[in-house]
C-alpha positions in Angstrom: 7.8 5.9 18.7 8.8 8.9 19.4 10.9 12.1 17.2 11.9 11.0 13.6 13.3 12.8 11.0 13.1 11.3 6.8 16.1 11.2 4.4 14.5 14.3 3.2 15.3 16.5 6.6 11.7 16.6 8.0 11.3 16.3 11.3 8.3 14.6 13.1 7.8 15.1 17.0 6.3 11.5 17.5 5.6 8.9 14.9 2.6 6.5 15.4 2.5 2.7 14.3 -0.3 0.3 13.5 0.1 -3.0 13.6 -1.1 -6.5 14.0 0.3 -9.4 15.3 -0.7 -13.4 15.1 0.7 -16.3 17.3 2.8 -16.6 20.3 6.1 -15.5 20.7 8.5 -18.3 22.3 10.9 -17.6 25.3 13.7 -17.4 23.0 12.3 -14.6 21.0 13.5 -16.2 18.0 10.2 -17.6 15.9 9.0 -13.9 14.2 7.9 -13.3 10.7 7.3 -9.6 9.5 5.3 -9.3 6.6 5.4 -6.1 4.5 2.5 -5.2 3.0 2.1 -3.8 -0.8 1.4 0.0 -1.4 -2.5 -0.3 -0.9 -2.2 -2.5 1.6 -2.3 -2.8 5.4 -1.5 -4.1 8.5 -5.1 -6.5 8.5 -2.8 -10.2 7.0 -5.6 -12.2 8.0 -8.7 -12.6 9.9 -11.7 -11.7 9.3 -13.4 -8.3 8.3 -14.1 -5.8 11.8 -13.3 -2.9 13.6 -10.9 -0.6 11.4 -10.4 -3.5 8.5 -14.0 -3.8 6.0 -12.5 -6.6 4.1 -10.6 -9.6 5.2 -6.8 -10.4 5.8 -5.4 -9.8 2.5 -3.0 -13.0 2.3 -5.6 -15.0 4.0 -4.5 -18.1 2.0 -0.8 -17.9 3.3 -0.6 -16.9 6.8 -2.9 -18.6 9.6 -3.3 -21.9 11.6 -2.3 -24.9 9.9 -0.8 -22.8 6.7 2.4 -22.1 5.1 2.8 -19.6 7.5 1.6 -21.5 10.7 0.7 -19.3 13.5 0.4 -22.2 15.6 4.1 -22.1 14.9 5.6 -18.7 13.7 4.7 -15.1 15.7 3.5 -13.2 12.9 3.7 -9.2 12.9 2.6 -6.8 10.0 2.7 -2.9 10.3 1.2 -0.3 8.4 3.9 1.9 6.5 5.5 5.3 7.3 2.9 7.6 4.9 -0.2 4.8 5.3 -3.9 5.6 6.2 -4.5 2.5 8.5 -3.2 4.0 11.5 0.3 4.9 10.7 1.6 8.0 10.8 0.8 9.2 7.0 -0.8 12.7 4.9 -4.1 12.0 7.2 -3.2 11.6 10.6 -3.2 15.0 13.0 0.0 16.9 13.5 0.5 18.6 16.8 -2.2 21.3 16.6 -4.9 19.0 15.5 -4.7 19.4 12.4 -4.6 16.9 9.2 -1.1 17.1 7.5 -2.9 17.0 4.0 -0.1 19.0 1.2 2.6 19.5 4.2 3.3 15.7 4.8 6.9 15.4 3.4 8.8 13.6 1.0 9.5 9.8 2.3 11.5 7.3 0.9 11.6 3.5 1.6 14.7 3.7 3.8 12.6 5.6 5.9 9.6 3.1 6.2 12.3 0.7 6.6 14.0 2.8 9.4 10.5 2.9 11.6 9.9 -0.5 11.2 13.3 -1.3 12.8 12.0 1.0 15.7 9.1 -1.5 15.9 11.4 -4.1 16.0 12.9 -2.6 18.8 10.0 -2.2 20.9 8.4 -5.6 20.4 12.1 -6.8 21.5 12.8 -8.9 18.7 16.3 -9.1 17.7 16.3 -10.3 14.2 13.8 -11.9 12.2 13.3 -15.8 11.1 12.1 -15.0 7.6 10.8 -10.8 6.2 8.5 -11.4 3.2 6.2 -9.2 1.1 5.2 -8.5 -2.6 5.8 -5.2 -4.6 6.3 -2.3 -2.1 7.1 -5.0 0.6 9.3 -6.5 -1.8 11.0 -3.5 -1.6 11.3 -3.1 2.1 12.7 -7.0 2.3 15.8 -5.5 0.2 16.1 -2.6 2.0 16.3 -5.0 5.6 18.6 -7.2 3.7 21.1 -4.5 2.7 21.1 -2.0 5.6 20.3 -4.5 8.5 21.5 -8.0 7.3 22.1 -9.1 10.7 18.3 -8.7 11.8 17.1 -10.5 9.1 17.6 -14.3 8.7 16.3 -15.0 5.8 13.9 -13.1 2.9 11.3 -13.5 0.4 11.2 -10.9 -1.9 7.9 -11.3 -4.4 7.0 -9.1 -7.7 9.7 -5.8 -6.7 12.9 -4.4 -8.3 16.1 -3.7 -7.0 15.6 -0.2 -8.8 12.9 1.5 -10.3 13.5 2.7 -14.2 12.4 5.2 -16.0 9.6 3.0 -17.9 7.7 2.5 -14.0 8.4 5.9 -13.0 6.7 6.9 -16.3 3.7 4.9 -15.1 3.7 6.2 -11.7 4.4 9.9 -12.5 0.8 9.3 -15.6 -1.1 8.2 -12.1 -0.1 10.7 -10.2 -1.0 13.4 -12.7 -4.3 11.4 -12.5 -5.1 12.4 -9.1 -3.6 16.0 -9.5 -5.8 16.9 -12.0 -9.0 16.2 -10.0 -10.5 19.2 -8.8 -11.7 17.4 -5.6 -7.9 16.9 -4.7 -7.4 20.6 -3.8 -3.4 20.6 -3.7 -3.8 17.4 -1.0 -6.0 19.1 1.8 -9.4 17.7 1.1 -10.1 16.2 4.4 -12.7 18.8 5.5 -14.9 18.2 2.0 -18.6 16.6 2.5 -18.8 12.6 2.2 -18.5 12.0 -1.6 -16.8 15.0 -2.5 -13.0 14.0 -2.5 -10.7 13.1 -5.3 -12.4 9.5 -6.1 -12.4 10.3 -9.7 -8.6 11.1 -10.1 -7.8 8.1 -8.0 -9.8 5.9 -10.3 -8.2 6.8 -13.0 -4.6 6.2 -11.6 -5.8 2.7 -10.4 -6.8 1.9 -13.5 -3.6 2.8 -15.2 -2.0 1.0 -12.3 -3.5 -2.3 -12.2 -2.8 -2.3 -16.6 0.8 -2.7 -14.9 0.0 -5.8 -13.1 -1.3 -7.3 -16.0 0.5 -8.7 -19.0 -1.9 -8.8 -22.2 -1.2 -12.4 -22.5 -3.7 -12.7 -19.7 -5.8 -10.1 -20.3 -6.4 -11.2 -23.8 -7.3 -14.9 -22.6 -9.4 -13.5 -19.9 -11.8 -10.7 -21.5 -10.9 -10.3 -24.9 -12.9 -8.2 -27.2 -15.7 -9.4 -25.1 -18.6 -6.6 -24.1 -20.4 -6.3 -20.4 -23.6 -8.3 -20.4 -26.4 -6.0 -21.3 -23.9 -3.5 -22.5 -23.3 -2.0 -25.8 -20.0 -0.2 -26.9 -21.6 1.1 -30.1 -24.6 3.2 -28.5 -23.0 6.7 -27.7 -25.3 8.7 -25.2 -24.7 11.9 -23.1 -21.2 12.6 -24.3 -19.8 9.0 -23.3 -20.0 5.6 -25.1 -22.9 4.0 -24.0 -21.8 0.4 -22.9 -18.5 -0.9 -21.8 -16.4 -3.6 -22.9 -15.4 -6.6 -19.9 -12.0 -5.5 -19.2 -13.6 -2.0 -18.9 -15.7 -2.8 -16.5 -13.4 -5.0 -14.6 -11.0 -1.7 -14.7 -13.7 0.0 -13.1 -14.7 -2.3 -10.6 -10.9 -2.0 -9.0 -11.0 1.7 -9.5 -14.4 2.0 -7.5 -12.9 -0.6 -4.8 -9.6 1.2 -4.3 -11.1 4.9 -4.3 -13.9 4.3 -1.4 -10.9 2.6 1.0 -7.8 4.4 0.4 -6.4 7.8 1.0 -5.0 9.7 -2.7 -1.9 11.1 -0.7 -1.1 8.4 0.3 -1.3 7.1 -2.5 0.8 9.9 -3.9 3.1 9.4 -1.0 4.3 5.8 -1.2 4.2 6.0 -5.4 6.5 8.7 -5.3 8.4 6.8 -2.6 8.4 3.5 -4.9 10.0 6.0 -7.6 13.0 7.2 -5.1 13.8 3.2 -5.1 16.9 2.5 -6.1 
């Protein structure tokens, strides 16, 4: 898309944009639906798992033929982020010269996610929107159309965001981020020539784990593990330096942590936390 430059002054010589669509556009141009996708997400709504995409659409239950969001119907279009690693232009793509852009990819906010989107817009020559929708991060891009490009946007559906971030979930987000910083295997953000299995999975695990606490109430957690332990698992044995067994919800903290750290880039991660913080 081109030369773009972030609220923060940083030039780019040509952004790149992933994205997917589903459905038909009509001749009036006039039946679109963006959906914006959370932080770890990604352009893959729904469909099955393929090329690029190991897991299935990740709102499989909402968008598709014959579903609340028909694409019999509506013309469906979802983009990877400013900052992503599904193809976007984010901390892992290849400047110029070839090489990754690792510690030297710039601050970004959500305005500026917000403001490459609208150049998609452009491009698939869609003039405004029937209906923007997305949860958390996405949440926070449907606010940002509403208030800096009302007339592109015909109606909204803003899902589990803020219209400002407060010092209580910057708190969280800055205790993740120190996560990641403190792994070794993150080396100051330019870890893309280290050996399969020797990146920052460790400090990313721990900031997912602290992360998904936050999506959470202990209402639910409570009814849902408990004080219960793992099967086969026994908290009281203590061997080589580390409890021995693990409770359920500590295992069910580690299964995200594992998930999330094998599929998803740390500065990004780093990149559209910090941008979530700018939020206001």
């Amino acid at each position: 898309l081109g030369t773009f430059t972030t609220e923060s002054g940083f030039e780019f010589s040509n952004i790149r944009v992933a994205y997917e669509t589903w459905g038909t556009l009509n001749a009036q141009r006039s039946n679109a639906i963006y959906v914006c996708h959370a932080l770890t997400g990604d352009s893959h709504v729904t469909g099955p798992a393929g090329a690029g995409h190991k897991t299935a659409g990740w709102w499989d239950s909402l968008v598709g033929p014959g579903r609340a969001i028909d694409t019999d119907r509506w013309f469906v279009v979802c983009a990877n982020v400013l900052g992503g690693c599904q193809g976007t232009t984010g901390p892992s793509s290849l400047d110029s010269s070839g090489h990754h852009w690792g510690s030297r990819f710039p601050t970004i906010t959500v305005g500026d996610m917000v403001d490459v989107e609208v150049r998609l817009t452009d491009a698939l020559g869609i003039e405004s929107w029937a209906l923007m929708l997305g949860p958390s991060l996405g949440g926070m891009r449907v606010l940002e159309w509403l208030v800096a490009h009302p007339t592109r946007v015909r109606a909204g559906l803003v899902l589990g965001t803020t219209a400002a971030v407060d010092a209580d979930q910057i708190g969280t987000h800055e205790t993740q981020l120190a996560a990641i910083y403190a792994d070794p295997r993150f080396r100051g953000g330019d870890y893309y020539d280290a050996s399969d299995g020797e990146g920052p999975h460790a400090g990313m695990g721990v900031a997912r784990r602290i992360a998904h606490l936050t999506y959470r109430s202990a209402p639910e957690l409570n009814e849902r593990f408990g004080r219960a332990t793992q099967p086969g698992e026994d908290p009281y044995l203590w061997a080589n330096g580390k409890r021995g067994g693990r409770f359920e919800i500590g295992s069910y903290l580690d299964h995200h942590a594992e998930k999330l750290a094998r599929r998803f880039a740390a500065n990004t991660y780093i990149a559209l936390t910090d941008a979530m913080s700018l939020f206001d």
